[in-house]
C-alpha positions as CSV (number, residue, x, y, z in Angstrom):
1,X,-14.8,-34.2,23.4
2,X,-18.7,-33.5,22.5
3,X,-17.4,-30.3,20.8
4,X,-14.7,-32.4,18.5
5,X,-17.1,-34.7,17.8
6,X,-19.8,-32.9,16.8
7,X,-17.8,-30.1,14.8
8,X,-16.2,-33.2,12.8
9,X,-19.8,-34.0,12.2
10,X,-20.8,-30.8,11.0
11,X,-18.2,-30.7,8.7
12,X,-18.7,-33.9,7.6
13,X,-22.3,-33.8,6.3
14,X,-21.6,-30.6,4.7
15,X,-19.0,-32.2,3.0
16,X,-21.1,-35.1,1.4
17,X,-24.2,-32.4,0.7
18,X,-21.4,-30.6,-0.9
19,X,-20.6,-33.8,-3.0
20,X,-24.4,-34.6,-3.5
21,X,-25.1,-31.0,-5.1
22,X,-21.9,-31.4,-7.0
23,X,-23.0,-34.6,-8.5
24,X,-26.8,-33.9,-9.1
25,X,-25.5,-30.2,-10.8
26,X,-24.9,-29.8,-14.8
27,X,-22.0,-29.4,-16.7
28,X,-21.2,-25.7,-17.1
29,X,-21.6,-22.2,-15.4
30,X,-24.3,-23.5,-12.9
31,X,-21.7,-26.0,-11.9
32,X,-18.7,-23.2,-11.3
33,X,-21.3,-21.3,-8.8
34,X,-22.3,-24.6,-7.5
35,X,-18.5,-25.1,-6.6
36,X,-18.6,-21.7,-4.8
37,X,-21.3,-22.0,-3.2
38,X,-20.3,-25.4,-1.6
39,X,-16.8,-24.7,-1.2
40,X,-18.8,-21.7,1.2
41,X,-20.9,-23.8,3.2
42,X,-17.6,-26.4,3.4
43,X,-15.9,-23.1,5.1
44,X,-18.5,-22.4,7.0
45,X,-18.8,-25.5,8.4
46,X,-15.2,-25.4,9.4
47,X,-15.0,-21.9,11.0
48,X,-18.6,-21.7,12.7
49,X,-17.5,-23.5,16.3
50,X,-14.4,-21.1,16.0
51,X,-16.4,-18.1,15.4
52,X,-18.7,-19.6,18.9
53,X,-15.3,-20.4,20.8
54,X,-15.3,-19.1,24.3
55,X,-12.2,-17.6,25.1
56,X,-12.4,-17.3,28.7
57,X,-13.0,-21.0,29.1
58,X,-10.1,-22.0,27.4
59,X,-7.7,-21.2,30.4
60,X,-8.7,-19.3,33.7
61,X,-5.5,-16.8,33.1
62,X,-7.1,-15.5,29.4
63,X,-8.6,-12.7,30.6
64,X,-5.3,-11.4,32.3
65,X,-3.6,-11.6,29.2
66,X,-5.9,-9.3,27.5
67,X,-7.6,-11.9,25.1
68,X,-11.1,-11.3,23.1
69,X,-14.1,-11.7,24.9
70,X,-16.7,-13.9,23.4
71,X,-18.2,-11.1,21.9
72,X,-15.1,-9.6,20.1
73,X,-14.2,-13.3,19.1
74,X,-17.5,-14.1,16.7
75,X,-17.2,-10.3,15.6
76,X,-13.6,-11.0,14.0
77,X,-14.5,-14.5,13.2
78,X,-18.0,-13.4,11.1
79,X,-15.7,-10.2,9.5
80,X,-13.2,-12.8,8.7
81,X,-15.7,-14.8,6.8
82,X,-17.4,-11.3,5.4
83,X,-14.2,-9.9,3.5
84,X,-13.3,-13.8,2.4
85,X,-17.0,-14.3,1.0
86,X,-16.0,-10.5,-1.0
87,X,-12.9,-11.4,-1.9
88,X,-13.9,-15.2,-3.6
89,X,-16.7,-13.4,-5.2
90,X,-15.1,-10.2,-6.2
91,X,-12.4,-12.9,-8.6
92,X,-15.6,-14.9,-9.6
93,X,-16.9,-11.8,-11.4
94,X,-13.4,-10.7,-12.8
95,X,-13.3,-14.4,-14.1
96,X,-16.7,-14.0,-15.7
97,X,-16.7,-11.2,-17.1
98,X,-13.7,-12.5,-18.9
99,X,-15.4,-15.3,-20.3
100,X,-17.9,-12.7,-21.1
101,X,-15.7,-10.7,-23.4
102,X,-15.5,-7.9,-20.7
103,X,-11.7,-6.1,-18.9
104,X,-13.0,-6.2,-15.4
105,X,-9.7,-4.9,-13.7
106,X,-11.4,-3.9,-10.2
107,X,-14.6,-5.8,-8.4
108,X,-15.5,-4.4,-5.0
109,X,-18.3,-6.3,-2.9
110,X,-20.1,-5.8,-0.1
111,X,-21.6,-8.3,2.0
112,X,-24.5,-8.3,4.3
113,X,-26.3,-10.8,6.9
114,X,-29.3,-12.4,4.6
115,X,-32.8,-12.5,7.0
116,X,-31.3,-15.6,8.3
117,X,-28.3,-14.2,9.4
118,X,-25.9,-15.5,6.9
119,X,-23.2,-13.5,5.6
120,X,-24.1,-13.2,1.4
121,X,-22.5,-10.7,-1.7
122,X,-25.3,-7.8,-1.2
123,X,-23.9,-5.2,-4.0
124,X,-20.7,-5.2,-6.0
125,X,-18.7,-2.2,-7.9
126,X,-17.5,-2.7,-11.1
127,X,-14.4,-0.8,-12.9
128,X,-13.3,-2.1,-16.6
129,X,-14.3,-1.8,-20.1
130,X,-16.7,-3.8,-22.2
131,X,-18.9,-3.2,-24.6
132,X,-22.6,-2.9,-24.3
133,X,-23.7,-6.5,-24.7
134,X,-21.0,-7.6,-22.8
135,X,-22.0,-5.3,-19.3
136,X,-25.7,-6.5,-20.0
137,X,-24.3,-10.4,-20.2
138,X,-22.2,-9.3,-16.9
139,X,-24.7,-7.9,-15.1
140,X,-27.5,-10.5,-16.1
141,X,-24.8,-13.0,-15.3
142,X,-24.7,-11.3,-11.6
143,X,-28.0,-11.2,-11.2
144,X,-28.9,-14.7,-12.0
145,X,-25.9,-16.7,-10.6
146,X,-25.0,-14.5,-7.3
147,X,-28.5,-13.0,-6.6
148,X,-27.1,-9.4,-6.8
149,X,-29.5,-7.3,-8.6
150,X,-29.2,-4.5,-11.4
151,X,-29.6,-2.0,-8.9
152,X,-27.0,-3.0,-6.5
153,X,-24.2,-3.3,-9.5
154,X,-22.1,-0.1,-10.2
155,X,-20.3,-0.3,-13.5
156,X,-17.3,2.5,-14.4
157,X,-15.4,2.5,-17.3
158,X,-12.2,2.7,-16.4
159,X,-10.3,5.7,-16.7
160,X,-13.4,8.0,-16.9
């Protein structure tokens, strides 16, 4: 009963910090990446006792039936969280560079642990066209709003 109560908790503080930010944020693109970013730490809120669940205590027969071990568990629970975290940020950038003037057809990201241990967009591959103000508004949009540097982006014109 701790375990409900406490993961209800969880996910209810990071739901009003959620709702703080979202009120205290501006108007505009700052307040798009503040929705992803919340809507993030709103998921990870939700998944993070699931991602520590213990298998083998949930009935003495699980390990006869070939369930994960503990180990295996948080491995497929963090993965699950690494290719959502690409995926939500892979359309974000499509969606931008839209709005930018830019055809992104194809955004790949990869995601790494920050020094913290936190799953975060590390590099993304581009594939599209635009023109050449419209990759520099792309990439500096990258940069500055998902903390992916120049030198992590990989931008290919499509069909070349």
């Amino acid at each position: 009963m701790e375990f409900l109560k406490s993961w209800i908790l969880g996910i209810t503080a990071a739901a009003l910090a959620a709702a703080l930010a979202q009120s205290l944020t501006p108007e505009g693109t700052v307040k798009k990446v503040g929705k992803l970013v919340c809507g993030l730490v709103l998921l990870l809120a939700v998944l993070r006792p699931v991602v520590r669940l213990d298998p083998a205590a949930l009935s003495p027969d699980w390990a006869a039936l070939g369930a994960l071990t503990q180990t295996e568990a948080e491995e497929s629970g963090e993965e699950a969280l690494k290719i959502l975290i690409a995926k939500k940020t892979g359309a974000y950038i499509v969606d931008k560079g839209q709005s930018l003037g830019c055809r992104v057809t194809r955004a790949a990201v990869t995601v790494a642990e920050d020094p913290s241990g936190w799953p975060v967009p590390w590099s993304v591959e581009l594939t599209g066209s635009w023109t050449g103000e419209g990759r520099q508004a792309l990439e500096r949009a990258v940069a500055e709003e998902l903390n992916i540097p120049p030198e992590r982006q990989s931008y290919q014109e499509e069909g070349s």
